[in-house]
Backbone as a ProteinNet text record, in pm:
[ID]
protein_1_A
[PRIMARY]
XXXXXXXXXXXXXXXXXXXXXXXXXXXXXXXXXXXXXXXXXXXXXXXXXXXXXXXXXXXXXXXXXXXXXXXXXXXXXXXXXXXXXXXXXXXXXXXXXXXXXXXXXXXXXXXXXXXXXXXXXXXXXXXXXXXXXXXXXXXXXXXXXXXXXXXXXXXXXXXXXXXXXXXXXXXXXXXXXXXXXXXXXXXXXXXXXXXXXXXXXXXXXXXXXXXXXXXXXXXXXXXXXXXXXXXXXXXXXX
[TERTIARY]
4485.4	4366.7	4336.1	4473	4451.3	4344.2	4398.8	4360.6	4226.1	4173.7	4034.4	3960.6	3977.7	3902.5	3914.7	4025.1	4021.8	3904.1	3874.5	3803.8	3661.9	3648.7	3532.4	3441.9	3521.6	3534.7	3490	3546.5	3543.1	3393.4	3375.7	3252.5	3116.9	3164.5	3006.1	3042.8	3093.3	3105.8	2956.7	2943.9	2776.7	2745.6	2621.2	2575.5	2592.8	2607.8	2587.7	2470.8	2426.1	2294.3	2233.3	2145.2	2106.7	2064.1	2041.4	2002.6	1894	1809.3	1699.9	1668.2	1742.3	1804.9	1926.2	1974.9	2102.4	1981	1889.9	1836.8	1738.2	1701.2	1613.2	1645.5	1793.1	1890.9	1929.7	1953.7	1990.9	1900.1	1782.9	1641.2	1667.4	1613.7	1648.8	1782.5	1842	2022.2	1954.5	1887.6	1857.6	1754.2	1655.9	1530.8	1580.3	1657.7	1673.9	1793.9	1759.7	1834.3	1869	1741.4	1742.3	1648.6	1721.5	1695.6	1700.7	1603.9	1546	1610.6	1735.1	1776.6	1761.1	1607.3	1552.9	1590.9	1691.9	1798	1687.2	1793.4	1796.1	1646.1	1601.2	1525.6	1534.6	1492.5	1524.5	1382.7	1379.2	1268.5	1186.8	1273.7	1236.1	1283.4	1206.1	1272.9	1289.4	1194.2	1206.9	1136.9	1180.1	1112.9	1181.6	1165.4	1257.7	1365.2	1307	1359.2	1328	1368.2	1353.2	1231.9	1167.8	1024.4	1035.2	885.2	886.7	845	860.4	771.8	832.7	726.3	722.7	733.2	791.7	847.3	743.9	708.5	560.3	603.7	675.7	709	719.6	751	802	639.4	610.4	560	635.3	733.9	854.4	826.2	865.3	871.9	997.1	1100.5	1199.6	1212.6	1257.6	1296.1	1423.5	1327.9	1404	1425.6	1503.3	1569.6	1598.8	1566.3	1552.6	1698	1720.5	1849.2	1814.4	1937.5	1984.8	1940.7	1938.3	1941.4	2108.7	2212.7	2322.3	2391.7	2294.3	2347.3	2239.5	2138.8	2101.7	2126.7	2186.9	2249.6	2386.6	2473.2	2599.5	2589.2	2478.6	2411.1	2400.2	2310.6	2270.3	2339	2500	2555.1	2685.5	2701.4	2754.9	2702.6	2588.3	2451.2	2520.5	2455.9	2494.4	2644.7	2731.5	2871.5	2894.5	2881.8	2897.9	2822.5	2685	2653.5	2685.1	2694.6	2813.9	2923.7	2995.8	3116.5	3132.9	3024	3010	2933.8	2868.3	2811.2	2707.8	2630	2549.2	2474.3	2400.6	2242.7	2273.9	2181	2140.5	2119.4	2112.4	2100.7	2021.2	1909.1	1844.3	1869.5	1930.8	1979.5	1904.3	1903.4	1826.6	1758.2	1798.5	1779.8	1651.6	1645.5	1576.4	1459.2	1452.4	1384	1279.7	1334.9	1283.2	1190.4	1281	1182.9	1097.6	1040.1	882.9	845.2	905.2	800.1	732.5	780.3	754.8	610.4	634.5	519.5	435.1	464.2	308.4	257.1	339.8	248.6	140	207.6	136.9	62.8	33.8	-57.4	-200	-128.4	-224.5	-325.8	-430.7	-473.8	-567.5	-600.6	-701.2	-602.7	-463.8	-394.6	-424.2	-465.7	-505.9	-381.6	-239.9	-149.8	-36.6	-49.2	0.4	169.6	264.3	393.2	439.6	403.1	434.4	451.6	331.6	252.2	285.6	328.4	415.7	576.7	623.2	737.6	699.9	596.9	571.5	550.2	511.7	455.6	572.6	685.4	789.6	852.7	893.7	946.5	922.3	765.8	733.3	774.5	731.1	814.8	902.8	1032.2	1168.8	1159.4	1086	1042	1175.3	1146	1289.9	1228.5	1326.8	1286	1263.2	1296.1	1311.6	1322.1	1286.8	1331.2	1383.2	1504.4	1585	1523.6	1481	1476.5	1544.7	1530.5	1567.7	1552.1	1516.4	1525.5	1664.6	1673.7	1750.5	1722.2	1709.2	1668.6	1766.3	1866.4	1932.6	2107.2	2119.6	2267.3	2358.4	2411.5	2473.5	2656	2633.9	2781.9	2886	3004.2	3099.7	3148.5	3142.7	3210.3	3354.8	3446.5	3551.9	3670.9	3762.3	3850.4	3884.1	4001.3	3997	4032.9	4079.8	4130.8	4059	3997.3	3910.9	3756.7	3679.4	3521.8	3469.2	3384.1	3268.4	3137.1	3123.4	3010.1	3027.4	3042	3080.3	2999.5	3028.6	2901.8	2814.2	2687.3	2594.2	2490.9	2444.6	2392	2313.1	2140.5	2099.8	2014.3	1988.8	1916.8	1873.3	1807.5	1783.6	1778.8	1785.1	1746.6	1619.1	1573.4	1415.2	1436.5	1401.4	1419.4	1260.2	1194.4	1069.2	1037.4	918.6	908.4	816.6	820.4	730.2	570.2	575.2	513	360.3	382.6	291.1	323.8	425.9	456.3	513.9	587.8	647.1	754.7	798.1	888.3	1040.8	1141	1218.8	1323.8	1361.8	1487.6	1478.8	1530.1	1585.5	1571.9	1743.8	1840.1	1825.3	1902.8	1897.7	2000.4	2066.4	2241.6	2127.8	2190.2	2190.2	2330.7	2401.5	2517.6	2597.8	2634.5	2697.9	2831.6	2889.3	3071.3	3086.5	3150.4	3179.4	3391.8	3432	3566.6	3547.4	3638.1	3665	3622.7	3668.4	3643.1	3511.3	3431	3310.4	3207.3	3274.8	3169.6	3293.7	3309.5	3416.7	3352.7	3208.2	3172.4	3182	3237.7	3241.6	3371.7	3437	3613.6	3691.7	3507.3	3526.2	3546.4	3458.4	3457.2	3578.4	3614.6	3734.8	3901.2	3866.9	3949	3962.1	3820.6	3837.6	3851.3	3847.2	3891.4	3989.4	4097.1	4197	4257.8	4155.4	4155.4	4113.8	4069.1	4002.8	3848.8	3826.8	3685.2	3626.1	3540.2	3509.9	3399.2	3399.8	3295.4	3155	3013.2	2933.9	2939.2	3009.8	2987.3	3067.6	3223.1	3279.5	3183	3099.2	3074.2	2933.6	2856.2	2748.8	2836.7	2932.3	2989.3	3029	3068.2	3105.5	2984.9	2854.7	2714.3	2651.2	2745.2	2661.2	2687.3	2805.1	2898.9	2855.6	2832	2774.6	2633.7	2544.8	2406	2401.4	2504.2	2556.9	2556	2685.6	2699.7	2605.2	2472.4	2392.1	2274.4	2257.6	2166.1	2182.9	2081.9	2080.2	2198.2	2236.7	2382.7	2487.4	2517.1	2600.2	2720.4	2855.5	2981.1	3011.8	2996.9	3011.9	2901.2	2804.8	2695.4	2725.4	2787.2	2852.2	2900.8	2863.9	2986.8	3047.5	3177.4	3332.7	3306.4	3323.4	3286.5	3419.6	3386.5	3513.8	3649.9	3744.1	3839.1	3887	3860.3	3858.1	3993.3	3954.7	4070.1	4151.7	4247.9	4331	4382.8	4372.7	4350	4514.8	4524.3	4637.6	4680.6	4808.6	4853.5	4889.9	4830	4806	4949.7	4911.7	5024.1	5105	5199.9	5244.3	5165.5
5879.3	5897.5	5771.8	5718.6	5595.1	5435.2	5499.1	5352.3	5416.4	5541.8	5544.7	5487.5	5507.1	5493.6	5312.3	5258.3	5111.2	5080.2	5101.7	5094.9	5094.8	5217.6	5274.1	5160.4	5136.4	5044.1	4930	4881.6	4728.7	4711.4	4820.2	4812.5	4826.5	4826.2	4862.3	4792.2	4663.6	4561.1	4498.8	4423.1	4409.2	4279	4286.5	4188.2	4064.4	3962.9	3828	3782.5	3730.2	3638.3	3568.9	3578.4	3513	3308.7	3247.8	3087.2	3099.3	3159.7	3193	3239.5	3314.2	3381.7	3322.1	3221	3131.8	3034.1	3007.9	2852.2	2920.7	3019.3	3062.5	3058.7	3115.1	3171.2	2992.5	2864.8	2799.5	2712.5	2738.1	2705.8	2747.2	2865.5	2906.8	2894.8	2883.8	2838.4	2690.6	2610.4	2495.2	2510.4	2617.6	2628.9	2719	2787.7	2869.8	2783.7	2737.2	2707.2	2769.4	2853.5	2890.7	3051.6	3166.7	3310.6	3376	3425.3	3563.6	3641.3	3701.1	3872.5	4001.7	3996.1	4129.5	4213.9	4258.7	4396.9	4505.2	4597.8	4741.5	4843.4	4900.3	4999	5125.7	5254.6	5402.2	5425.1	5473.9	5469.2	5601.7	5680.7	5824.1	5827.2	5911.6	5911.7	6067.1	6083.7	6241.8	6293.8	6423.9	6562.6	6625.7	6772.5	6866.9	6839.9	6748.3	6728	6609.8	6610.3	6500.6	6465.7	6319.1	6300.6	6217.6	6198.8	6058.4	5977.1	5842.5	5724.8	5588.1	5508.5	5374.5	5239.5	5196.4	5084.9	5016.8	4936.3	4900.2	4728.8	4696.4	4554.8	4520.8	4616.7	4629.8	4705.5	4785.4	4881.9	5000.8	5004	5063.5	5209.4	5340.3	5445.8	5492.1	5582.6	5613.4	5754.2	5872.9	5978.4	5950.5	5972.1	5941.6	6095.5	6064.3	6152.3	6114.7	6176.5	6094.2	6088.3	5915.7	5882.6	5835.7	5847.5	5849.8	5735.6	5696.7	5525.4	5457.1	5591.1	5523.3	5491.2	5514.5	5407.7	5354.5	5312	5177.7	5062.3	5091.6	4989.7	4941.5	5058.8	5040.4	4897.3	4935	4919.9	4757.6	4756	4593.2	4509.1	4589.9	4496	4470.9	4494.6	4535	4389.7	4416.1	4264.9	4202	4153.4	4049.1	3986.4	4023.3	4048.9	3960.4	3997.8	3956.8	3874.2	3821.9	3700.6	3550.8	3635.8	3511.8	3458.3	3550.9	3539.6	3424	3452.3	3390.1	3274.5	3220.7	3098.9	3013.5	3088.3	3027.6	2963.4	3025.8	2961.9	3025.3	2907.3	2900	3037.2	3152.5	3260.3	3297.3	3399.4	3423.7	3597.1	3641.4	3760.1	3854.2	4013.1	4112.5	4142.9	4121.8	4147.4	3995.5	3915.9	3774.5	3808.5	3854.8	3892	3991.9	4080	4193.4	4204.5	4077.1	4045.1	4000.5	3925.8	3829	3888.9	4035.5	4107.9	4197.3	4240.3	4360.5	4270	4123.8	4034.5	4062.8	3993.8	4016	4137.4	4269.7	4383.5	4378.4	4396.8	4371.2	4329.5	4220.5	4093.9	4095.9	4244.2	4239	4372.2	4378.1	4438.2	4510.5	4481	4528.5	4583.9	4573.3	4608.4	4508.4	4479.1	4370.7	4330.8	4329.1	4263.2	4326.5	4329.4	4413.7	4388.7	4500.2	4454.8	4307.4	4290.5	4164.4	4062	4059.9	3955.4	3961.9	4091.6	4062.6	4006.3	3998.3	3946.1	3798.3	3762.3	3620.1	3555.4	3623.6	3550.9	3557.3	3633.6	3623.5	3479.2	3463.6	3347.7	3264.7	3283	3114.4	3025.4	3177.1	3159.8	3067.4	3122.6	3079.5	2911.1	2908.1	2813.5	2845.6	2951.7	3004.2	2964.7	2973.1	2958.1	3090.6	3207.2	3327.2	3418.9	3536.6	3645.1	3778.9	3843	3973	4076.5	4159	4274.5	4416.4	4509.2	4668.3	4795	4893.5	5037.3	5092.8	5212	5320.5	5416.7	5460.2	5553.7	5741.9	5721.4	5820.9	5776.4	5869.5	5851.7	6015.6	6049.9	6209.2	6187	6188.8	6179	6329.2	6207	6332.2	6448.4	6573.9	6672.2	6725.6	6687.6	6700.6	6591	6564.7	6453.4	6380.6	6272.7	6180.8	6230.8	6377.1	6422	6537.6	6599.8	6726.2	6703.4	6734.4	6756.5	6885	6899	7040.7	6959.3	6842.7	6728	6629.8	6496.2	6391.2	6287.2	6177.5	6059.7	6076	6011.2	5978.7	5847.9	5745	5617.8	5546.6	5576	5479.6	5378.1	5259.9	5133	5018.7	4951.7	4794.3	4661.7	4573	4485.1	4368.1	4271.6	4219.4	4065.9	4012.2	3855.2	3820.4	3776.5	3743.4	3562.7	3529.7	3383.5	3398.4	3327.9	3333	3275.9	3147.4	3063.3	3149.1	3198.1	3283.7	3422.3	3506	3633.1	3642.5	3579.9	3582.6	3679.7	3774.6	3845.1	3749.2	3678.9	3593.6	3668.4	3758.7	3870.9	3968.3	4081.6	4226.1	4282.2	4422.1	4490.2	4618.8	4697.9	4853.1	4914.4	5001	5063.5	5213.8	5277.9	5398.2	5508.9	5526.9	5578.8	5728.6	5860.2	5937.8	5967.9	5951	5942.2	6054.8	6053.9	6174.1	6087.7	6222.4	6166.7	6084.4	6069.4	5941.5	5988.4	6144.9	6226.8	6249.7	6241.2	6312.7	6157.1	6067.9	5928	5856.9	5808	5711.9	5574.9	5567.2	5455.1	5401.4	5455.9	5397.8	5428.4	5322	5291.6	5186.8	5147.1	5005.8	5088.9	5176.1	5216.3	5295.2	5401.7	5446.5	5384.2	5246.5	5140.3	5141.2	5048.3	5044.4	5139.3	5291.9	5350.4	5429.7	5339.2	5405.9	5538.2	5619.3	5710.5	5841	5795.4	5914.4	5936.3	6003.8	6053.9	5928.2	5861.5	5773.2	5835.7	5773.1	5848.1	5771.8	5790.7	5737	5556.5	5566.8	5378.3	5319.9	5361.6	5313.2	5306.5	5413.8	5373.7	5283	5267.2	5174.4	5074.9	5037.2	4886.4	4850.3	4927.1	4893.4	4863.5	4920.6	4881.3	4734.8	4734.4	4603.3	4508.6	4464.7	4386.6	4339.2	4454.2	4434.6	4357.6	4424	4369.2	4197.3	4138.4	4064.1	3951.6	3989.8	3940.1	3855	3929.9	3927.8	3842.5	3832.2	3716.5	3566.2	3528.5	3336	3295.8	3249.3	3126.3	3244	3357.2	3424.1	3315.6	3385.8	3301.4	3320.1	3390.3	3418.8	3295.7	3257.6	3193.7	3068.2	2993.9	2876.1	2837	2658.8	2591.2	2499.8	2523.8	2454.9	2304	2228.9	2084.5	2086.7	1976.8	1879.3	1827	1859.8	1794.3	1677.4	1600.3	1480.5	1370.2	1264.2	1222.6	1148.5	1147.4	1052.4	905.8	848.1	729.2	630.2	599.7	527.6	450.5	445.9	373.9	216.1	110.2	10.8	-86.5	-161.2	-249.1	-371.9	-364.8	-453.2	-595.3
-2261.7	-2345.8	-2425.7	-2495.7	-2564.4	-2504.4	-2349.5	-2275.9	-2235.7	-2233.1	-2200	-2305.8	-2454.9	-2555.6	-2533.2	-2546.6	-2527.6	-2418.1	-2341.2	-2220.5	-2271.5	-2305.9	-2330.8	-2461.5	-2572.1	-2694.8	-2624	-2524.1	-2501.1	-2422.8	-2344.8	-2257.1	-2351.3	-2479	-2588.6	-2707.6	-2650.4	-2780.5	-2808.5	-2940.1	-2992	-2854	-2852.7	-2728.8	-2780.9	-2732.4	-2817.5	-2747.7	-2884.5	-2900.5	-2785.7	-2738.7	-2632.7	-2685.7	-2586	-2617.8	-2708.4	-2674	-2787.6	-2913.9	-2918.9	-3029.6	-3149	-3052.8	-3108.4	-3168.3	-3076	-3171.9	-3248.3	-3256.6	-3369.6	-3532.5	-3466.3	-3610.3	-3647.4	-3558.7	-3617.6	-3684	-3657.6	-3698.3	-3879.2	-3836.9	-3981.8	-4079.6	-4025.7	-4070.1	-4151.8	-4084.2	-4152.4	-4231.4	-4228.6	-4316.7	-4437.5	-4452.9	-4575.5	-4633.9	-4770.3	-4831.1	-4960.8	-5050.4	-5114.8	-5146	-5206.2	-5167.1	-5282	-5287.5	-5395.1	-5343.8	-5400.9	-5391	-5428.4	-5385.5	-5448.7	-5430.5	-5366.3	-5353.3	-5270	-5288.6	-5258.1	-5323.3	-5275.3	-5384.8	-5252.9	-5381.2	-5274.4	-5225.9	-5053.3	-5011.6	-5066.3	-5098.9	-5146.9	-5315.1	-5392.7	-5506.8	-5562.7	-5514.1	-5551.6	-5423.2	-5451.9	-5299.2	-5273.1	-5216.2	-5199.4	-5061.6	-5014.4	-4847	-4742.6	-4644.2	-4578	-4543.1	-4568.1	-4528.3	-4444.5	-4345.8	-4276.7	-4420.9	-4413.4	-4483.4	-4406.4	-4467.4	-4401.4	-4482.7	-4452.9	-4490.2	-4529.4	-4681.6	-4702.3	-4656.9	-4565.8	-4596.6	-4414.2	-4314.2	-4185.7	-4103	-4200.1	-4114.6	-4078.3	-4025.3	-3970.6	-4004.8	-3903.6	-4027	-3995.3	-4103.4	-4108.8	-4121.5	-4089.5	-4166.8	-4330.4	-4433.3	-4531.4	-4661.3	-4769.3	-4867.7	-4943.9	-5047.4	-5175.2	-5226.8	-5249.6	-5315.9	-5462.2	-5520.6	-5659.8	-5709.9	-5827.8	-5880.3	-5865.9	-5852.7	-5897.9	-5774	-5691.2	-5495.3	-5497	-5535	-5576.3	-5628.9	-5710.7	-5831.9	-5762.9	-5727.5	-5618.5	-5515.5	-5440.1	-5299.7	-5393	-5508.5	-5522.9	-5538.9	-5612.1	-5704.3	-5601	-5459.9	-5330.8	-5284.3	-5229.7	-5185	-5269.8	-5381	-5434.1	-5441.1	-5487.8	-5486.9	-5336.3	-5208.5	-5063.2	-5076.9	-5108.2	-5090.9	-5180.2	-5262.3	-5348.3	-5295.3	-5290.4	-5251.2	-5110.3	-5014.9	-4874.5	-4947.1	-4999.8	-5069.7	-4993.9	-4899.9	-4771.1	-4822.2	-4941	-4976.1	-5173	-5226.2	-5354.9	-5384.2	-5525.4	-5506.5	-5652.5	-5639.2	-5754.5	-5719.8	-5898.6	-5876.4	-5871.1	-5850	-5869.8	-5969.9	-6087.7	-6216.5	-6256.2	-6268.5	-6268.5	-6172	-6041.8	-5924.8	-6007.6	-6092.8	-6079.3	-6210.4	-6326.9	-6431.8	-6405.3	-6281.2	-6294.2	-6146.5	-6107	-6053.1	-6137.1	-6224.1	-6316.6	-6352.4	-6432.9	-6472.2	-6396.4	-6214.1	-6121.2	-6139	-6127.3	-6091.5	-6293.7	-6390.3	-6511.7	-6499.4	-6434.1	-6413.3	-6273.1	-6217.9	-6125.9	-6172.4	-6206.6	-6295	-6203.9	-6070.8	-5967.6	-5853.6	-5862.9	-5812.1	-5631.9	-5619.8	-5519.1	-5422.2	-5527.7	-5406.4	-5336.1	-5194.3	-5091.7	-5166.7	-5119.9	-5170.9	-5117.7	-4991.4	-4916.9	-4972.5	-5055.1	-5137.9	-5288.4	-5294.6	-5407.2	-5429.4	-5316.9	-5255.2	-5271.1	-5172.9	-5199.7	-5303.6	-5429.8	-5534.4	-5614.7	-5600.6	-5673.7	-5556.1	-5445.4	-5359.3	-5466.6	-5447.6	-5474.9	-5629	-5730.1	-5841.4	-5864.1	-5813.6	-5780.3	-5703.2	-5635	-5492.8	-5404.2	-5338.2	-5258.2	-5143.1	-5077.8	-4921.9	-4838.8	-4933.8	-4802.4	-4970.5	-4955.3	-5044.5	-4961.7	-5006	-4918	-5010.5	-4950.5	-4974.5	-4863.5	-4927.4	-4812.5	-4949.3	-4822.6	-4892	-4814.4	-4921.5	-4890.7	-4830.7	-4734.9	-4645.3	-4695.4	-4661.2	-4707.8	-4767.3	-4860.4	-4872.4	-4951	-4780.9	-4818.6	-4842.5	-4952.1	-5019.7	-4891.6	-4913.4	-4800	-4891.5	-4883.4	-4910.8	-4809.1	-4910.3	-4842.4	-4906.6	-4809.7	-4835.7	-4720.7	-4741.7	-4670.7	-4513.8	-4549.6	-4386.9	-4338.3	-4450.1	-4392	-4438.7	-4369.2	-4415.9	-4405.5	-4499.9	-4495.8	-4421.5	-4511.8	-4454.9	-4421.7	-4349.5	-4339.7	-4416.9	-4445.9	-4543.6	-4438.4	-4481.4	-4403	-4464.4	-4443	-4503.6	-4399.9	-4470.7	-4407.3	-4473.5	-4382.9	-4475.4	-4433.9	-4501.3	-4386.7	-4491.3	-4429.4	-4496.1	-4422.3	-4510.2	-4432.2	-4526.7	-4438.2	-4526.8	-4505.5	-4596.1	-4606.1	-4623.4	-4578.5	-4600.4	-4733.2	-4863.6	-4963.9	-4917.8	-4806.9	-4822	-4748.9	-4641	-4498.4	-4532.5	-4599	-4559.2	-4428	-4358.1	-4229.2	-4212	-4131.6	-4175.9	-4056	-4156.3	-4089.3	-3978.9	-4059.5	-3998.4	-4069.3	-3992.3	-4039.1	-3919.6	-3987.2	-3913.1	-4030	-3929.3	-4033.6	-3944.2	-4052.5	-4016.4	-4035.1	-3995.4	-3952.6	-3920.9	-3999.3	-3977	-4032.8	-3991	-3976	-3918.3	-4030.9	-3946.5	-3854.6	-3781.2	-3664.6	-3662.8	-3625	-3577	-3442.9	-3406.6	-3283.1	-3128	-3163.7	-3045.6	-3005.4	-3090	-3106.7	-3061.9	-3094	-3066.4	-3040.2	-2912.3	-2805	-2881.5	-2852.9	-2842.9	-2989.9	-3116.6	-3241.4	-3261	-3191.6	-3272.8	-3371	-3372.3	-3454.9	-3608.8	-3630.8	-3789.8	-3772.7	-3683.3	-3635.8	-3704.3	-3674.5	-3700.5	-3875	-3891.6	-4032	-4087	-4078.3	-4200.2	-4217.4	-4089.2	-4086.7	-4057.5	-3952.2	-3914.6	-4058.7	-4162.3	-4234	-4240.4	-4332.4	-4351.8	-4518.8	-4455.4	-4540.4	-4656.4	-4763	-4858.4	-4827.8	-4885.4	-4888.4	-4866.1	-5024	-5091.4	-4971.5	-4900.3	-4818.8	-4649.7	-4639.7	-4485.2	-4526.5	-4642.5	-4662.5	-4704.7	-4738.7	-4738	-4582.1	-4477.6	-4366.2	-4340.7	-4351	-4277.1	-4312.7	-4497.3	-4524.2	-4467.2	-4476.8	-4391.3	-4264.6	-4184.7	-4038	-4031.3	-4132.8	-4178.5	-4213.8	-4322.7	-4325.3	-4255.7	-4158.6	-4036.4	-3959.5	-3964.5	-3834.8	-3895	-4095.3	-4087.8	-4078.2	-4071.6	-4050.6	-4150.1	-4041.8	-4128.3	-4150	-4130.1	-4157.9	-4118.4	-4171.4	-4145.3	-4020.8	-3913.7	-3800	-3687.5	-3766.7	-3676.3	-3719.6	-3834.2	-3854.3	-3805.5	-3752.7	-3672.9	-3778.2	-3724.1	-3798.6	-3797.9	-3915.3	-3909.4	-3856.3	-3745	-3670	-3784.3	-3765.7	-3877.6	-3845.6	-3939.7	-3978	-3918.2	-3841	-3803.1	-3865	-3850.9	-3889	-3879	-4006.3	-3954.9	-3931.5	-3850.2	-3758.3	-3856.6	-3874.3	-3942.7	-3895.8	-4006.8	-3994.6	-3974.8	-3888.3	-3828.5	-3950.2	-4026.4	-4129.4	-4112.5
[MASK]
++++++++++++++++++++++++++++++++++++++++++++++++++++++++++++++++++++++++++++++++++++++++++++++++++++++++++++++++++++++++++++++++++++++++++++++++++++++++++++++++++++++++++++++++++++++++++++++++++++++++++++++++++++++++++++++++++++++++++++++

């Protein structure tokens, strides 16, 4: 059984990047230097139940549920936290982001500017090269414990990197995730892995998603090439 799941695991590893896709990301790897982290916000805030809505920044539509402020705040201070830490690009925090948006919308008195554009006018602010944003789609806290469930977590979300200068939308990815045991989904032994064979809570399977999210934008540490180490210089003849 062990060696089917190995099997099964290996045949649905993530695709790698095609040539096109490699020089896009390294395109941008060299164009973003500096990033507005406008965080997280909940796509739903209130309602009795699950709605469609749409992403005012993608288009996109999602089935969403209204989440809390306090996996928002989680969710931002998560983002930020990981992008520090990885040190890719210059960084303007959520809180700074969110003071001289509060200004534009004050300031927009005809209401005139699409969120997009309110994204951009905060970029440019800053003079960023790119501003991150994402919603929260859903987040169903696990009932249960680390070995039994009534409910399992459930977390979903995206993130969208914006250009200030055009409104260009640069990148974005979105996790989508419901723990199931191992049995139940072959093809996910990766989270399987990380959580050590238990039942993960909310904040734990949206940190596994961020991570992955992470991963996959421009310049991530994974898409970095290793400067050549430095040679050594020969020691000189008396």
């Amino acid at each position: 059984m062990l060696l089917c799941i190995l099997f099964v695991w290996g045949c649905h590893k993530d695709v790698k990047p095609t040539a096109n896709q490699s020089a896009y990301q390294a395109r941008l790897q060299e164009e973003i230097k500096k990033v507005v982290v406008m965080g997280f916000q909940a796509a739903m805030t209130e309602g009795s139940g699950p709605n469609l809505v749409q992403n005012p920044i993608t288009g996109t539509s999602f089935l969403a549920e209204p989440v809390d402020e306090d996996a928002v705040r989680q969710m931002n201070e998560a983002l930020f936290s990981k992008l520090m830490k990885d040190k890719q690009w210059a960084l303007v925090s959520p809180g700074q982001a969110r003071g001289v948006l509060a200004s534009i919308i004050d300031g927009d008195k005809k209401m005139e500017k699409t969120p997009r554009g309110m994204l951009q006018s905060v970029g440019k602010t800053f003079e960023a090269d790119a501003v991150l944003t994402g919603h929260i789609y859903r987040w169903q806290k696990r009932l249960g414990s680390d070995f039994a469930v009534d409910r399992p977590a459930s977390v979903s979300f995206d993130l969208v990197l914006v250009r200030p200068s055009n409104g260009a939308i640069l990148w974005r990815s979105h996790f989508d995730k419901t723990q199931k045991s191992l049995f139940a989904d072959l093809f996910d032994f990766d989270t399987y892995v990380k959580s050590a064979g238990r039942w993960l809570t909310a904040e734990k399977l949206a940190d596994i998603g961020l991570e992955k999210l992470i991963m996959k934008m421009p310049g991530a540490p994974a898409l970095k090439k290793e400067a050549p180490a430095p040679e050594k210089e020969k020691d000189k003849e008396p």
